[in-house]
N, C-alpha and C positions, 0 to 999 in steps of 0.2 A: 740842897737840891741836887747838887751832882753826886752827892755818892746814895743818892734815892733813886733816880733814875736806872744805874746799872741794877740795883738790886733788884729792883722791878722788873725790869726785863729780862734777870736769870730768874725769877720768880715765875714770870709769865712762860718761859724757856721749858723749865724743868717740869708745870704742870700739863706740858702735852705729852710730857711721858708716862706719867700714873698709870697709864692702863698697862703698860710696855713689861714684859715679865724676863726674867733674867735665867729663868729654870725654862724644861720643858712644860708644855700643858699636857701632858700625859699623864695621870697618875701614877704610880710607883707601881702600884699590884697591878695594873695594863702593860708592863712595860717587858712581854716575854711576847715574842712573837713565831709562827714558821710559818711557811711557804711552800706546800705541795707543789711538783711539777701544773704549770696550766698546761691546759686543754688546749689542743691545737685543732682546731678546724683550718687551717691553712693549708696553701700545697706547699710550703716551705717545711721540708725534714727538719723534727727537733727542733722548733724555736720555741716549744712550750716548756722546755726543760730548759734552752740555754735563759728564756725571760724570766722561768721560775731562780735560776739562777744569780743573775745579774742583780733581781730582789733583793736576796742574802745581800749580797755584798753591798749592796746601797747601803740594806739597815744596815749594815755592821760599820760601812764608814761612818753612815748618819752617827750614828756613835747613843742615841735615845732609848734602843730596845737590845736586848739580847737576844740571840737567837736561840728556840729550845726543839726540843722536840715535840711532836705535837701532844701527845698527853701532857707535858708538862706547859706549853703554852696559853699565854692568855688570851690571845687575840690570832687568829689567821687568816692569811692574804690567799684569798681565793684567787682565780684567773683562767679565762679564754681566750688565748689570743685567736680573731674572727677572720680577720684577712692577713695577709701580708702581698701587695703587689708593685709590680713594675713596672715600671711606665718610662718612654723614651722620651729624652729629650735633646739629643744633637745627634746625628747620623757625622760620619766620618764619609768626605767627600770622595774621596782614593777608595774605599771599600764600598764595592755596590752592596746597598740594605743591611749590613752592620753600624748597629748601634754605637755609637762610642760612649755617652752619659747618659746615665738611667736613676731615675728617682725611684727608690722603695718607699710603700709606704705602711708602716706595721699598725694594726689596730688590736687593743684588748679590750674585753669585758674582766673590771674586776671588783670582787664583794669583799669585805671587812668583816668577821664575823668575831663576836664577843664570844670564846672558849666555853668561859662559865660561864654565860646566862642563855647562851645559845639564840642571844639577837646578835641581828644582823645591822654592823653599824653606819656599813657602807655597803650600797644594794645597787650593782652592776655599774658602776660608772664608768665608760669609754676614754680609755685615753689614746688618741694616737699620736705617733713620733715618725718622721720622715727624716731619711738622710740620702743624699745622693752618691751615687760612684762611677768609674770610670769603667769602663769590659772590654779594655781593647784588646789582650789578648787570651786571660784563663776568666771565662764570664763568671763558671760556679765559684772559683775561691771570690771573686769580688762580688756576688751577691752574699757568698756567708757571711763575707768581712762586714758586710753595708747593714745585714740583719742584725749582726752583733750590737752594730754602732745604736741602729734603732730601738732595738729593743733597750740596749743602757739609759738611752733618754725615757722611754716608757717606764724606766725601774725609778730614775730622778724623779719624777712626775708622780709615780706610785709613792713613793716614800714622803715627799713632802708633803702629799694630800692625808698622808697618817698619820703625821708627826705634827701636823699644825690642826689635826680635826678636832672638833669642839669637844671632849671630853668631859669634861666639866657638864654641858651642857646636857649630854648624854646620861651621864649619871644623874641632873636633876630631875629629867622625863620621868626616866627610872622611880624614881622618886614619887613623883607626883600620882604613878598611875600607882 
């Protein structure tokens, strides 16, 4: 009875991992991506090229897809980023109506598009990403530095919704119709 008990219980253990996979869900031939500068409707200068940026480098730490060029890609990361603003939140008592902490807060529209079959596998989905910063005394470099920071979280945020998307799934649609 005692050495049936443990076995049962790494028995019971180990069958909640069955589903748990050890590779990417990506298929092989998906696994080539690029990222056009996005579209900036913002009043923030160039955050559609530093977002389209920060992309790249996600994928590239994520380490799951390569980066190609776009004829050679399988898969591409559309993007608009829709707003980016500012908003106060501590005035600085010694300075009359200077802001001292300000919350940015960046929003994208972004699509997934299948290269080769020309569907769309991810169709506009919103991500936004806020980080706060200080302006007490150069505002512009501490708003570039704050977009940066935001936009990196929007690129975290992009990357894992592509690397973890149902692929599998996608292809069986595919399939069925």
């Amino acid at each position: 009875m005692k050495k049936i008990l443990p076995m049962a219980l790494a028995a019971f253990a180990l069958a909640g991992c069955a589903s748990y996979r050890w590779t990417s869900p990506v298929p092989s031939d998906m696994r080539t991506v690029c990222v056009p500068t996005f579209r900036n409707e913002s009043d923030v200068v160039e955050i559609g090229a530093v977002a389209a940026r920060q992309v790249l480098r996600e994928f590239q730490r994520e380490g799951t897809f390569k980066i190609a060029p776009a004829d050679e890609a399988a898969i591409e990361v559309q993007g608009v980023v829709k707003f980016a603003s500012a908003a106060l939140i501590h005035f600085k008592r010694t300075v009359t109506m200077r802001a001292y902490e300000q919350r940015l807060v960046v929003s994208a529209d972004v699509s997934v598009v299948d290269r080769r079959s020309g569907k769309v596998v991810v169709n506009n989905r919103r991500y936004v990403a806020e980080t706060t910063y200080f302006s007490d005394t150069d505002i512009a470099t501490a708003r570039r530095d704050a977009s940066g920071r935001a936009v990196e979280d929007l690129a975290r945020q992009i990357v894992d919704d592509v690397t973890s998307c149902r692929w599998d799934d996608t292809k069986a649609k595919e399939a069925v119709k």
